[in-house]
N, C-alpha and C positions, 0 to 999 in steps of 0.2 A: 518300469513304471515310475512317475514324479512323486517327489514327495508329498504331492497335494492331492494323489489319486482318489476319484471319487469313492469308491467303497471303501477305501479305510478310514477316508474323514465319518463319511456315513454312520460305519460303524463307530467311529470316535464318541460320536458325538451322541449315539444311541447309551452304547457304558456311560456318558455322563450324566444323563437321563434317567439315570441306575444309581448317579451318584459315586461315579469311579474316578477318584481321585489323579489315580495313574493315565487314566486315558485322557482327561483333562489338560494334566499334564503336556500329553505329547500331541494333543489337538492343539494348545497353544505352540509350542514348537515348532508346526506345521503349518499354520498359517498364522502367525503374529506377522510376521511380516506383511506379508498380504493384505492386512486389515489395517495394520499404520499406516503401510501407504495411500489407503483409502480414507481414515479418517485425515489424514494430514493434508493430503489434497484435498480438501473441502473446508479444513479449520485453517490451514495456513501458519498454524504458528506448532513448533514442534513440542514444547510444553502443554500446552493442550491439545492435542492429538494424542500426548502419552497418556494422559488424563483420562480421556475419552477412551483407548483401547481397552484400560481397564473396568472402567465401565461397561465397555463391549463385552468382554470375559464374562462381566459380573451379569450380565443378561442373558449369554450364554449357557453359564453353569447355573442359572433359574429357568430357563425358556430349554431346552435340551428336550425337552418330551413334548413340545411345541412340533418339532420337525418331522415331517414324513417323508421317510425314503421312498423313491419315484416321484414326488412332487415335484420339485426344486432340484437342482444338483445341489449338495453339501455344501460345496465351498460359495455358490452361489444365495443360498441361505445366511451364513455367514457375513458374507459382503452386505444382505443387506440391512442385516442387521448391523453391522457399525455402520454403516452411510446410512442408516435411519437413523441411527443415538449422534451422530456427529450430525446431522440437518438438526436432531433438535438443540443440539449444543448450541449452534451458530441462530438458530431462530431466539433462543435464549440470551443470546450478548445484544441482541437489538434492543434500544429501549423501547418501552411501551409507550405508543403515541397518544398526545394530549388531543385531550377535547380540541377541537377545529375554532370551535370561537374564545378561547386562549392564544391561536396563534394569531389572531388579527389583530393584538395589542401589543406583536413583538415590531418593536422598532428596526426599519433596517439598515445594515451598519453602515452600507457604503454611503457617496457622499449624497446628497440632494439633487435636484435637477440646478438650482442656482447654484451650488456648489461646482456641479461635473460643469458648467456652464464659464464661472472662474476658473477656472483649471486649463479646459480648453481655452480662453483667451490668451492666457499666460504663456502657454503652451505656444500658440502663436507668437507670441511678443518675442518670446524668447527666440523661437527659430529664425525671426525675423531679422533680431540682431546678432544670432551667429551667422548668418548670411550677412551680414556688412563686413565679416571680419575676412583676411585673406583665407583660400579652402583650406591652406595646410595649419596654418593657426585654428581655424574652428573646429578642422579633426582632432587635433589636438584637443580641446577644452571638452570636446564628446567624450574622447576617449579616456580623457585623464576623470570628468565628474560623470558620465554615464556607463561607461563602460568597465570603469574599476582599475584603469593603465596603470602603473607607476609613472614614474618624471622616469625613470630610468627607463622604461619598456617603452616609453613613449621616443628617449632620448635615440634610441636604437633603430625604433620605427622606421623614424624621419632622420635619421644619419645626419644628429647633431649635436653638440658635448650638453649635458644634464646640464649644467647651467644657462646655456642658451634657453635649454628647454624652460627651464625653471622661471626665465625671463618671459619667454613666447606666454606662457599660462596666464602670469601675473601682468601684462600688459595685456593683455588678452581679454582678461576677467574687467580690468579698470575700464577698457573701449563698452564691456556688457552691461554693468552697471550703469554708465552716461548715457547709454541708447534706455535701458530700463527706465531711466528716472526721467528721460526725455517726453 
């Protein structure tokens, strides 16, 4: 028989009901396990799941004479009892929502329609004149300012000594800047 067999939790959990320390005891023993893994799949974080088990216990050894054999299975009692105190934990960390006509005065953060409207132009302008530059130069200038390359990683790339690289950039960036300001 498993360590989790129905009639001995049953009974466990009836002596605790009685107030027996010992049975207590080794009802935790017997299914602690069982009940972390449940609270902690549901809390997600392992310090509060530890939190909450005990909690769980602490509902257990006051709720004990709540339980009736043949109802429920025992360990099924059990479970839902910590996945009920762990739903209310996790309903507990939400905050509580504001009035609805407080959030029509929250500004929002992204940019504006003329903003996102700048942006995209630019955004053009710019593709426009890395397209004048030669392909393996403007891969470069992506990969070195969008992409996060080093001169070295870039040097490597394109199988050519870091300083060449280092030149391709900086002439590269001078040709972007004249088409920009053009």
């Amino acid at each position: 028989m498993s360590s989790t067999a129905s009639p001995d939790i049953a009974d466990l959990i009836a002596r605790c009901a009685l107030r027996d320390r010992a049975a207590f005891r080794d009802l935790y023993s017997r299914t602690s396990a069982k009940l972390f893994g449940v609270t902690l799949r549901i809390l997600k974080d392992r310090a509060e799941a530890e939190e909450a088990l005990q909690e769980v216990y602490v509902k257990i050894w006051q709720r004990a004479d709540r339980y009736v054999a043949g109802g429920y299975s025992p360990i099924s009692w059990l479970v839902a009892v910590a996945r009920n105190h762990a739903l209310d934990v996790l309903r507990a960390r939400k905050p509580v929502s504001d009035d609805i006509d407080l959030a029509l005065d929250l500004a929002d953060a992204g940019p504006d329609p003329e903003q996102a409207t700048i942006r995209s132009s630019e955004r053009t302008r710019i593709d426009g004149c890395l397209d004048e530059l030669e392909s393996d130069k403007a891969d470069c200038v992506r990969g070195a300012y969008l992409d996060g390359f080093s001169y070295e990683e870039l040097a490597t790339r394109h199988n050519v000594p870091l300083n060449t690289m280092r030149t391709w950039l900086r002439r590269s960036l001078l040709k972007l800047r004249e088409c920009l300001q053009a």
